[in-house]
C-alpha positions in Angstrom: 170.4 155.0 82.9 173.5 156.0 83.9 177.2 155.6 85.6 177.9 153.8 88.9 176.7 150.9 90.8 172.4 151.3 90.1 172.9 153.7 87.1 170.8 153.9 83.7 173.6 154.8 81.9 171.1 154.9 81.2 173.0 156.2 83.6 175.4 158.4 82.4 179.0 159.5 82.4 182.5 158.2 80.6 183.3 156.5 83.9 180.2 154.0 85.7 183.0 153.2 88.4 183.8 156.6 89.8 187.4 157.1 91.4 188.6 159.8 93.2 190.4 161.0 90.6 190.3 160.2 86.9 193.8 160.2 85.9 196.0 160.9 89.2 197.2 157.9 90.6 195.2 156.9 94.0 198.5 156.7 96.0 199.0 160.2 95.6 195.7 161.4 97.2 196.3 159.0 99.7 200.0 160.2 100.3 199.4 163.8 99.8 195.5 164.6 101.0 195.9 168.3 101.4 196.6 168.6 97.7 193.1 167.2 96.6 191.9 170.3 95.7 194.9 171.0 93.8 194.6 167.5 91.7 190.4 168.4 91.2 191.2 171.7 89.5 194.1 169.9 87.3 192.2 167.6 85.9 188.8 169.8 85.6 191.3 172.4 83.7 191.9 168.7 81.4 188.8 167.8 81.0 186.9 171.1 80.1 189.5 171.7 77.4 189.0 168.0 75.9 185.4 169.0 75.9 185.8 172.3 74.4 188.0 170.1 71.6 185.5 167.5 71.0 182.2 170.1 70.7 183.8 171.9 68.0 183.9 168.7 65.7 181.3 166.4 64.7 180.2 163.4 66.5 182.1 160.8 64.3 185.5 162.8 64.5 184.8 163.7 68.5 184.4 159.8 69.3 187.7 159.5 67.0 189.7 161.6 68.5 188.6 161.0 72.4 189.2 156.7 71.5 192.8 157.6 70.5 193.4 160.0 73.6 191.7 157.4 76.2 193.6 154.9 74.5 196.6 156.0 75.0 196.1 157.2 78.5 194.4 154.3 79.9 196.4 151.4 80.3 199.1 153.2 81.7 196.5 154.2 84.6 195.8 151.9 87.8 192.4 150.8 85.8 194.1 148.6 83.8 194.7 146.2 86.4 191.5 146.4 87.3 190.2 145.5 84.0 192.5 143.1 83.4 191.3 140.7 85.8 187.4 141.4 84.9 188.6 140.7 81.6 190.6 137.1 82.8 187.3 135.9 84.9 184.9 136.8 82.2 187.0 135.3 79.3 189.4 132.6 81.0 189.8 131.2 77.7 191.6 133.9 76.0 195.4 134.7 75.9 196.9 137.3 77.9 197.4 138.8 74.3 194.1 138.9 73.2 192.7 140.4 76.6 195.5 143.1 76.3 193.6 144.3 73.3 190.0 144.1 74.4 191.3 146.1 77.5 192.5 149.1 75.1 189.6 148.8 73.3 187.5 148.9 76.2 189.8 152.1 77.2 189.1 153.4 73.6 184.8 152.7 74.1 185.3 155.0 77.6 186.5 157.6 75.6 184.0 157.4 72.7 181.7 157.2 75.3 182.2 160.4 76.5 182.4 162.3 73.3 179.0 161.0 72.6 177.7 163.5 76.0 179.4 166.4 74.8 177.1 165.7 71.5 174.0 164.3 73.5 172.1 167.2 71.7 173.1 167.2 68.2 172.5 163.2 68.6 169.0 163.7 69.7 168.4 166.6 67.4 170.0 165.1 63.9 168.0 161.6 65.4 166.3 161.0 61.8 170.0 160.2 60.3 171.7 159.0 63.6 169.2 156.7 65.5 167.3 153.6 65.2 165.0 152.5 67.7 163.7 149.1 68.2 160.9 147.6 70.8 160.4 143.8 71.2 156.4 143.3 70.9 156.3 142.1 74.4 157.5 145.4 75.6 153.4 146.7 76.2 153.8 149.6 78.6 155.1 151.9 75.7 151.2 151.5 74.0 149.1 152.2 77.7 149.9 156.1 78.6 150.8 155.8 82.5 151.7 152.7 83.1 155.4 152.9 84.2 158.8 150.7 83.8 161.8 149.4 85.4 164.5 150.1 82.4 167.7 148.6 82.9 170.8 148.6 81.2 174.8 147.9 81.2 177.6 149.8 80.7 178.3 148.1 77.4 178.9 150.6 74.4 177.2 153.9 74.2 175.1 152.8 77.5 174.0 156.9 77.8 171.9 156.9 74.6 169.5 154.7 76.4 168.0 157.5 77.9 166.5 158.5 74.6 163.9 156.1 74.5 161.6 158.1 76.8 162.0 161.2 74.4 160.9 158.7 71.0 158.4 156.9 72.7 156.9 160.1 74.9 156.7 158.7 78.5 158.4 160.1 81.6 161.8 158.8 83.2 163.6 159.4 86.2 167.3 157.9 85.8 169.5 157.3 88.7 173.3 158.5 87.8 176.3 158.7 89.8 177.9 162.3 90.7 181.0 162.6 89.2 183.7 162.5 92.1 185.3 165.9 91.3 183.3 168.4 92.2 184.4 170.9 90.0 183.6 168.7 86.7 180.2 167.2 88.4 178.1 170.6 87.2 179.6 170.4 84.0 178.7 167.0 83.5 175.1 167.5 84.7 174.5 170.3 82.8 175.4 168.2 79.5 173.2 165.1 80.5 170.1 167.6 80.8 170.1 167.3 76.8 169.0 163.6 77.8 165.1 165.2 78.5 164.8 162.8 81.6 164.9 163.6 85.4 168.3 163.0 86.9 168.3 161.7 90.6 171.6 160.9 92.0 172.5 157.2 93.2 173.2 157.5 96.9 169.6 157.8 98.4 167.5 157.1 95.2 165.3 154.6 96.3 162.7 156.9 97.9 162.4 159.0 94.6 162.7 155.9 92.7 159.6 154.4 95.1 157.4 157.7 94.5 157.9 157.8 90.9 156.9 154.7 90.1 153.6 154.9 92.3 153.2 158.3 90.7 153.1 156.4 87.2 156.6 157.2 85.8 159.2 154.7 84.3 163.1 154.7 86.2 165.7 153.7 85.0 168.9 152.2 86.0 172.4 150.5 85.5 172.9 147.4 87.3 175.6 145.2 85.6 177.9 146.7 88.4 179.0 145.3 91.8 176.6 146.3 94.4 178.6 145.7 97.9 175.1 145.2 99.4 173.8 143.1 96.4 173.3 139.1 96.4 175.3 136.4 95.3 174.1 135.7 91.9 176.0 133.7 88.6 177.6 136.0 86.3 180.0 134.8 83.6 180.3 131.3 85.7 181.2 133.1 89.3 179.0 134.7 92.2 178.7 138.2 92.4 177.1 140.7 94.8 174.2 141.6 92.1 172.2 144.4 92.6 168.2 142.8 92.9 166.8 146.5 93.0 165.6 146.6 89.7 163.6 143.1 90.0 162.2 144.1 93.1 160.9 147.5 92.3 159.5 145.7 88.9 157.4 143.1 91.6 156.1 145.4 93.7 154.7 148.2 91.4 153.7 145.2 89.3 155.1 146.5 85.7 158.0 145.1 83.1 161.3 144.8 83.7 163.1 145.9 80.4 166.3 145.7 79.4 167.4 149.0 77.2 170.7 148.2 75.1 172.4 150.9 73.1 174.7 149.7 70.0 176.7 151.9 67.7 175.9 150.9 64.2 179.3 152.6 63.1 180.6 156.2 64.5 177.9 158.7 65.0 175.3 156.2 64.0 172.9 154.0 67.0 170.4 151.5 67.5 168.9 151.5 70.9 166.1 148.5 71.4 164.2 148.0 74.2 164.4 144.1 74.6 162.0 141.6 76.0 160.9 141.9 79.2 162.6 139.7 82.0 159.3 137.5 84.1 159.8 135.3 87.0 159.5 131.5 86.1 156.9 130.9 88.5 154.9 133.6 89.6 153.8 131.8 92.4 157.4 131.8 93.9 157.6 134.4 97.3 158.6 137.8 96.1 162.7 137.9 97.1 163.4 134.1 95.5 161.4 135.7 92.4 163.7 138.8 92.1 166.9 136.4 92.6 165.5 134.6 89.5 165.0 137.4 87.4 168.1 139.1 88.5 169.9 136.0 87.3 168.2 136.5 83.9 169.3 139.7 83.8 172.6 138.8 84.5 172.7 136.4 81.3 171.6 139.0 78.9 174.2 141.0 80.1 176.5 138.6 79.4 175.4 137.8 76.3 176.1 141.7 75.0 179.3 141.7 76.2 180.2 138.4 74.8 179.0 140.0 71.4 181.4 143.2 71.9 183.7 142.5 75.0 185.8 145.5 73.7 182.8 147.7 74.3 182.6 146.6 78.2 183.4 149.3 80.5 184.5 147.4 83.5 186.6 149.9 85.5 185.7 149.0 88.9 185.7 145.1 90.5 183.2 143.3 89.9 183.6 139.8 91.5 185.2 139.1 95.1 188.8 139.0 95.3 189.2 135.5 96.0 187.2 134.9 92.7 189.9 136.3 90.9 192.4 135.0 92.5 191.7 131.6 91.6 191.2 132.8 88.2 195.0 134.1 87.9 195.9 131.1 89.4 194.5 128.7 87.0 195.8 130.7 84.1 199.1 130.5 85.6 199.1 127.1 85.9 197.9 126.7 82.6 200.8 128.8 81.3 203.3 126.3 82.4 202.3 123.6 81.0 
């Protein structure tokens, strides 16, 4: 339920908050657009070697290695300011210390993250030893054959693996995923997130496919923990942010269950994905968009509650409150910091 801003990750890909490039700094693009090209092929040249490296070694020492190589690069890339300051609105309380380390941890999870794609099939094929799957009993859809679902997850831990539910459980699911921005790694990256067994729709222009599918009977899924510029203002670790009600709505009007997917690794190599219980307005007698805005708020909670539990696991590479909300945030720590 993939990558970007409505991805399953169950959308998939290391990076849910797609830059132009992945490791070139932004200002050079900007400064020097001609050489674009130039900077795609460099870093698909990086990229398809790292995933040459990581498929010849097993899953555990893949996700090993690409944590220590992500690590290392990471914070010294323009994404650590940007997780820095998730990281200081989310968790106001902790030092500047502390967040240092969940932001190379989180840096470390990208990594392991995409290890586990380059392995997607040996996961799914060596599945006896190396996953665990869980459903809530009010998840019902899973027990009456064509009756679809609105699966939703965050980009918290191995987020991809949530896609495997549809191959244990045996229904169909269309994921939404956001094209990688480099054109020459986007086919390689597709072609590895066909081992998922789910139909792959990309983000911009989903909602018609997303729309037929679920009339047609089949489950979608999506990421939606993400900053949606056309989303509404809904809480989210204390703060307003532009939330994306897509989900909820789809889930009213096609009249099925809302379920969020999470994916946890046990230890290395080793996952339990559960499909959790399904999120219900309060009142169903509330109109339609106040009902999604409820449920969407839910949502939000449960996703806060997963990253509370494994902050370091978080992949928040792009922004995901307004500016000013984190502006006041860095004030207030300052001010705390001198006294």
């Amino acid at each position: 339920m993939a990558g970007n801003a409505a991805t399953f990750g169950m959308a998939t890909g290391p990076n849910p908050d797609m830059a132009k490039y992945y490791f070139i700094p932004r200002r050079w693009s900007k400064r020097f657009p001609d050489l674009n090209p130039i900077g795609w092929r460099i870093e698909a040249r990086f990229i398809r070697m790292l995933l040459g490296v990581l498929a010849r070694r097993t899953p555990e020492d893949a996700a090993q290695l690409a944590r220590r190589v992500f690590r290392a690069i990471g914070p010294r890339t323009a994404k650590r300011l940007v997780v820095m300051r998730n990281l200081c609105v989310a968790f106001p309380e902790r030092t500047d210390d502390a967040l240092e380390a969940i932001g190379r941890e989180i840096f470390g999870n990208v990594g392991a993250a995409f290890a586990e794609i380059v392995h997607l099939e040996r996961i799914w094929r060596e599945r006896a030893t190396r996953l665990e799957f869980v459903a809530h009993p009010g998840v019902h859809f899973i027990r009456e054959p064509g009756r679809p679902a609105v699966l939703v997850t965050a980009h918290v831990g191995p987020w991809t693996l949530t896609n495997f539910v549809a191959r244990q459980y045996g229904f169909p699911l269309t994921i939404v995923y956001a094209p990688e921005s480099n054109p020459y790694v986007h086919d390689l990256m597709y072609e590895l997130r066909e081992a998922l067994g789910v139909a792959l729709v990309q983000r911009d222009r989903s909602m018609r496919t997303l729309m037929h599918e679920l009339s047609e009977g089949r489950s979608v899924g999506l990421g939606s923990d993400v900053r949606l510029d056309s989303g509404e203002m809904l809480p989210f670790f204390g703060h307003e942010m532009q939330s994306n009600t897509v989900p909820a709505r789809l889930a009213l009007r096609y009249r099925c269950e809302l379920v969020p997917v999470r994916a946890e690794r046990v230890e290395e190599g080793h996952y339990r994905i559960t499909m959790c219980e399904p999120i219900e307005p309060g009142d169903a007698s509330v109109p339609p968009n106040q009902a999604a805005r409820e449920m969407t708020a839910k949502l939000n909670r449960v996703f806060e509650d997963w990253i509370r539990e494994a902050p370091g696991e978080w992949v928040c590479l792009a922004r995901r409150w307004p500016k000013a909300v984190s502006q006041v945030v860095a004030s207030a720590r300052h001010e705390r910091g001198k006294t």
